[in-house]
Rosetta silent file (secondary structure, phi, psi, omega in degrees, C-alpha in Angstrom):
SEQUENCE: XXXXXXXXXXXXXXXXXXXXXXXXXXXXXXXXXXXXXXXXXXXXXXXXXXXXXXXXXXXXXXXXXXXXXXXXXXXXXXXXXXXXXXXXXXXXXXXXXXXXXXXXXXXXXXXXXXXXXXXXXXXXXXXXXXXXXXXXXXXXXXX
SCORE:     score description
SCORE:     0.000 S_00000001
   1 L     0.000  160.218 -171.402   78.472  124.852   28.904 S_00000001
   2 L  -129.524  149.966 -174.845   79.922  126.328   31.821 S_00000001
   3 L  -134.822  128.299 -162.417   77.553  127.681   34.612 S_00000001
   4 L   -58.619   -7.833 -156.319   78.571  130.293   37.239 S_00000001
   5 L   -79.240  -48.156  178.683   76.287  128.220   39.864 S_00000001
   6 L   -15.843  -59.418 -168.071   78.810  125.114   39.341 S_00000001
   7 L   -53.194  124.693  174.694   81.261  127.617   40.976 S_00000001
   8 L   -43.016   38.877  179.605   82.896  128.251   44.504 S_00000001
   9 L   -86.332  159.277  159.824   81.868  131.872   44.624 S_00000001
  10 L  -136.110   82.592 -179.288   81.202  133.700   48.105 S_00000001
  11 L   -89.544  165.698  173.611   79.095  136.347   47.792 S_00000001
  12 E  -101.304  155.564 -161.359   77.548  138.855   49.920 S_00000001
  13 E  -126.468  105.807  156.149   74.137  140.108   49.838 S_00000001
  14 L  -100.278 -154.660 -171.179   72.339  143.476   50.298 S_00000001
  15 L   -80.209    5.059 -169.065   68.967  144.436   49.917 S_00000001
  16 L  -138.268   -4.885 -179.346   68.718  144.763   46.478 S_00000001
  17 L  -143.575  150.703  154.859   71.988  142.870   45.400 S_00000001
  18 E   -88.852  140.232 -169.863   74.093  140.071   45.501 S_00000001
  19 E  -160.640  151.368  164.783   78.032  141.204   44.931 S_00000001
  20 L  -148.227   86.463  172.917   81.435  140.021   45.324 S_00000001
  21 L   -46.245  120.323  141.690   83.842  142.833   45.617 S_00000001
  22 L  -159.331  155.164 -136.166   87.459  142.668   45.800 S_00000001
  23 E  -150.719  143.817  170.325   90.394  144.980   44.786 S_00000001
  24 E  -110.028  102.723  179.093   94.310  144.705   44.725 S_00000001
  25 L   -98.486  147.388  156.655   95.640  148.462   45.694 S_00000001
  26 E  -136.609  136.901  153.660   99.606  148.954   45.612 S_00000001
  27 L  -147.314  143.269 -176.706  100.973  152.301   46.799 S_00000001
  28 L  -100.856  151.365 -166.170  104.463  153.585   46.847 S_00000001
  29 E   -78.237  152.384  170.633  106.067  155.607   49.349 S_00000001
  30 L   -96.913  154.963 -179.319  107.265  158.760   47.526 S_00000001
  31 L    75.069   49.219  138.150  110.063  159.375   45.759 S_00000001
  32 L    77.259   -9.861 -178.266  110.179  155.291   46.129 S_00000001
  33 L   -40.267  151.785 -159.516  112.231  155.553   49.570 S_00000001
  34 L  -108.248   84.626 -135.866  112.939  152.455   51.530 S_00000001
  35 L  -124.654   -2.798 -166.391  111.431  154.156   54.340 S_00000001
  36 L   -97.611   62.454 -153.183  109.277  150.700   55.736 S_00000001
  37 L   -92.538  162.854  177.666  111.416  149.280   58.254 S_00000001
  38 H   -19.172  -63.689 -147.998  109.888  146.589   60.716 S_00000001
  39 H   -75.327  -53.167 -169.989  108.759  149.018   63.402 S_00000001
  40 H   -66.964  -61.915 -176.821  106.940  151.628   60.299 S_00000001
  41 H   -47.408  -42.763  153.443  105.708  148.520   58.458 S_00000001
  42 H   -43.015  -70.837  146.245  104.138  147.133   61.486 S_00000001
  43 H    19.931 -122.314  161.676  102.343  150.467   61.695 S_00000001
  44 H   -40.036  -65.769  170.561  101.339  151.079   59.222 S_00000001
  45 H   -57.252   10.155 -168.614   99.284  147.781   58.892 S_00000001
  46 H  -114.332  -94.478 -140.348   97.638  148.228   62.298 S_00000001
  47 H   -79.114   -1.062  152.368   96.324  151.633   61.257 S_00000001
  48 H   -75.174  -36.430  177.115   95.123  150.820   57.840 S_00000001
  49 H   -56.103  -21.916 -173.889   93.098  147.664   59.867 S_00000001
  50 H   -87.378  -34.144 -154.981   91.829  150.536   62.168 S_00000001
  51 H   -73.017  -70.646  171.187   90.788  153.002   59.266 S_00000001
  52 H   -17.161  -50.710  161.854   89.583  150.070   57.339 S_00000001
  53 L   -68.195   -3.452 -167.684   87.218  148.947   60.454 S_00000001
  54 L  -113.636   -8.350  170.692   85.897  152.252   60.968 S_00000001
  55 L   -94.924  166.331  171.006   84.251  152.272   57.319 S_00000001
  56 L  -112.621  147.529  163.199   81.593  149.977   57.380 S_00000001
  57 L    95.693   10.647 -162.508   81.509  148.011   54.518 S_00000001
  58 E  -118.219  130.765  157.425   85.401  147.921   54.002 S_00000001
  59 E  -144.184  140.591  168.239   87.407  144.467   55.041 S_00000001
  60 E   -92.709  132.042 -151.556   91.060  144.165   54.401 S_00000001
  61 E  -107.756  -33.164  177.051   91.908  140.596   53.101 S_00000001
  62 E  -166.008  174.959  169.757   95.270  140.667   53.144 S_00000001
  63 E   176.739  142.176 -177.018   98.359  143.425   53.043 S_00000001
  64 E  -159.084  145.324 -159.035  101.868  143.206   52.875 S_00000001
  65 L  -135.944  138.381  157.354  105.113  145.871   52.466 S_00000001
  66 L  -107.612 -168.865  177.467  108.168  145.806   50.887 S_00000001
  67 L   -33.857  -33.171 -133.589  110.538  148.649   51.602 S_00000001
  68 L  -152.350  -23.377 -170.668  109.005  150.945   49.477 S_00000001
  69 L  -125.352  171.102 -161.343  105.333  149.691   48.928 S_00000001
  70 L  -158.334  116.827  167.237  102.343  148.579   50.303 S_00000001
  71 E  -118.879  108.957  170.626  100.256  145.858   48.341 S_00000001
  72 E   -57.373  130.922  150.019   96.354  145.347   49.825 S_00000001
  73 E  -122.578  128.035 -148.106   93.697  143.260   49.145 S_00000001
  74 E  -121.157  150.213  164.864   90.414  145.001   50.163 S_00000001
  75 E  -111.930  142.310  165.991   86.686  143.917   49.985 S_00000001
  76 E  -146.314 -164.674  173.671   83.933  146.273   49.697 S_00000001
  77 L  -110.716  166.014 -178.185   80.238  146.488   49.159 S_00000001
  78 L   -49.189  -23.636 -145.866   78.682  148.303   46.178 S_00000001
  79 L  -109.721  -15.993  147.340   77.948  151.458   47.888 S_00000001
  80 L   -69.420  109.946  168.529   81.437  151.804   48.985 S_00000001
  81 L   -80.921  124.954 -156.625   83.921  154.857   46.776 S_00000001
  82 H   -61.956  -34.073 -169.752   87.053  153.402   46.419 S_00000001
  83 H   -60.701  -64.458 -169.235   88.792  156.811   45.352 S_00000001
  84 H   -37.503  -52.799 -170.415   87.424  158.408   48.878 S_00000001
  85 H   -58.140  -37.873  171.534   88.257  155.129   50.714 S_00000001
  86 H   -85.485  -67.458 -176.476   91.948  155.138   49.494 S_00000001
  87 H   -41.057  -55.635  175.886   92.896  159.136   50.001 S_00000001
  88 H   -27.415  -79.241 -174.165   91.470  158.069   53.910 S_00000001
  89 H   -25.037  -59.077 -162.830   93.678  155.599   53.799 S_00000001
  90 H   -80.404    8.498 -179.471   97.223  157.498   52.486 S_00000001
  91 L   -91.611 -102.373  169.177   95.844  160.810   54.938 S_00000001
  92 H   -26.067  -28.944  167.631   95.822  159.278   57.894 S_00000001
  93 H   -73.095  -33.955  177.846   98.455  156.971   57.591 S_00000001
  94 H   -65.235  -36.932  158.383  100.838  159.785   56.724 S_00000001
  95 H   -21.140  -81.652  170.258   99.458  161.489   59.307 S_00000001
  96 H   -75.096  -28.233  176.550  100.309  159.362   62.176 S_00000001
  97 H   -39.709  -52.755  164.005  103.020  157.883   60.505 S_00000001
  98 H   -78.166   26.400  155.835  105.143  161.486   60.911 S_00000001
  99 H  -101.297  -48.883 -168.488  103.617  161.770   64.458 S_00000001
 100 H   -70.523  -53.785 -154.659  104.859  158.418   65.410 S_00000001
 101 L  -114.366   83.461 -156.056  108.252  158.273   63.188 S_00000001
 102 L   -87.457  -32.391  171.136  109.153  162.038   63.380 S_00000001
 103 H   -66.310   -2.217 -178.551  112.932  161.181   61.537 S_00000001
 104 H   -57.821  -54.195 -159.587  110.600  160.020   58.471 S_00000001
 105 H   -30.965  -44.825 -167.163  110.524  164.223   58.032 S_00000001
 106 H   -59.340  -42.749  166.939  114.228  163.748   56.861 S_00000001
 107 H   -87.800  -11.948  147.829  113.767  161.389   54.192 S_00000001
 108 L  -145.572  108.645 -164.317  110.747  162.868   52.977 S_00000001
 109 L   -80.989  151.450 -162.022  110.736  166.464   52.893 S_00000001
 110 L    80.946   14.338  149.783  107.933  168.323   51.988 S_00000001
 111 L    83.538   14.844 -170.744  105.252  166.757   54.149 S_00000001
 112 L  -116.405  144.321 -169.777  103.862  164.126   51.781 S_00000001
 113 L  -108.113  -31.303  174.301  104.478  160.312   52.727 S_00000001
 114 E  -103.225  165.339  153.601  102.569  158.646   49.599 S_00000001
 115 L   -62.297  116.719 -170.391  103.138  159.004   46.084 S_00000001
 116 L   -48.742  -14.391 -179.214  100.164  160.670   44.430 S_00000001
 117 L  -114.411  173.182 -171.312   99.221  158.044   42.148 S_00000001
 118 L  -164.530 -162.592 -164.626   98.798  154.197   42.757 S_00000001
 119 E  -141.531  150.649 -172.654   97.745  151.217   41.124 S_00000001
 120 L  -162.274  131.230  174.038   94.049  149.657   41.856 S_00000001
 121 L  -152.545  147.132  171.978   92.649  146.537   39.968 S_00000001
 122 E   -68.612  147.859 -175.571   89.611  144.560   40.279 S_00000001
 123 L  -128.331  169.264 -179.480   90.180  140.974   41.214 S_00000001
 124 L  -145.577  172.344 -178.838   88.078  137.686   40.691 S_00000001
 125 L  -119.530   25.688  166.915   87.751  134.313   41.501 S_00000001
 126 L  -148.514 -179.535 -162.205   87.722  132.945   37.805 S_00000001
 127 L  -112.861 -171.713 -172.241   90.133  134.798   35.203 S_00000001
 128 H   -78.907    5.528  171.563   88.580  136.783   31.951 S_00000001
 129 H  -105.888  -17.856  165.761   88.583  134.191   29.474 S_00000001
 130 H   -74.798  -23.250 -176.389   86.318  131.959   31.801 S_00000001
 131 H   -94.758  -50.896   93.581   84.068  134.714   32.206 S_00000001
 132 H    67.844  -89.123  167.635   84.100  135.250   28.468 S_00000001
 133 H   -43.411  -68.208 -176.317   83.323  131.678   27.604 S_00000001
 134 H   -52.287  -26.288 -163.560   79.953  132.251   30.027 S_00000001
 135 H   -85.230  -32.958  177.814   78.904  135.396   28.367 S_00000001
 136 H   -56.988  -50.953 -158.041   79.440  133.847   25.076 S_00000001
 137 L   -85.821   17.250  165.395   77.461  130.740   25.859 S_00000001
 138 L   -68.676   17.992 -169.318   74.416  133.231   26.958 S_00000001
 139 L  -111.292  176.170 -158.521   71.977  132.946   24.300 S_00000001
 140 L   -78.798    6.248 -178.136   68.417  131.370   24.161 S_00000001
 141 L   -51.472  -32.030  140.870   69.297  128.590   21.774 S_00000001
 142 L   -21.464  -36.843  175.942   68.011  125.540   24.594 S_00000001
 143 L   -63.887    0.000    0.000   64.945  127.159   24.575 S_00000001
């Protein structure tokens, strides 16, 4: 039988729950431009770490840009919404981003810096067929 307590997890605890959040976000720059040069990329990660520190209940785990992209990995507690949590994110960054890097305006016209849509997936620390197996092997037969 496989038993979750066996397992490396590291969860966090509120008052009424135990949880272990974490999320893989990708967003694209729009119209896919390769617009994330050192100095923007660079940025950019320092003011997602500030937005990110200013929610409580938000930690950024990792984050890394190609050219064009942005891929995150975010923690959160239950009580954080992820939709709300992300528009912060692409608002402000776009924000300062054209305050700071005012020649961005040229390659993307029409004031918007992200693409509207993005990719978000839950992540784990065992994969869905292990979790599976446990759910299967839930019934009272031992008893």
């Amino acid at each position: 039988m496989l038993y979750y307590k066996a397992m490396n997890y590291k969860n966090n605890k509120g008052s009424h729950s135990i949880y272990n959040l974490q999320f893989h976000y990708v967003a694209c720059v729009k119209y896919r431009r390769k617009v994330l040069t050192d100095a923007v990329s660079a940025r950019l990660k320092e003011i997602i770490l500030s937005v990110a520190a200013k929610e409580v209940g938000v930690a950024i785990i990792e984050q890394e840009t190609d050219r064009d992209h942005i891929h995150i990995l975010i923690s959160t507690t239950p009580q954080i919404q992820l939709s709300k949590f992300i528009n912060s994110l692409k608002s402000v960054s776009a924000r300062l981003l054209f305050r700071e890097f005012p020649e961005l305006r040229k390659t993307l016209w029409g004031g918007a810096f992200w693409s509207p849509s993005y990719f978000i997936a839950s992540t784990g620390q065992v994969t869905l067929d292990v979790l599976k197996r446990y759910v299967e092997n839930q019934n009272a037969k031992d008893l």
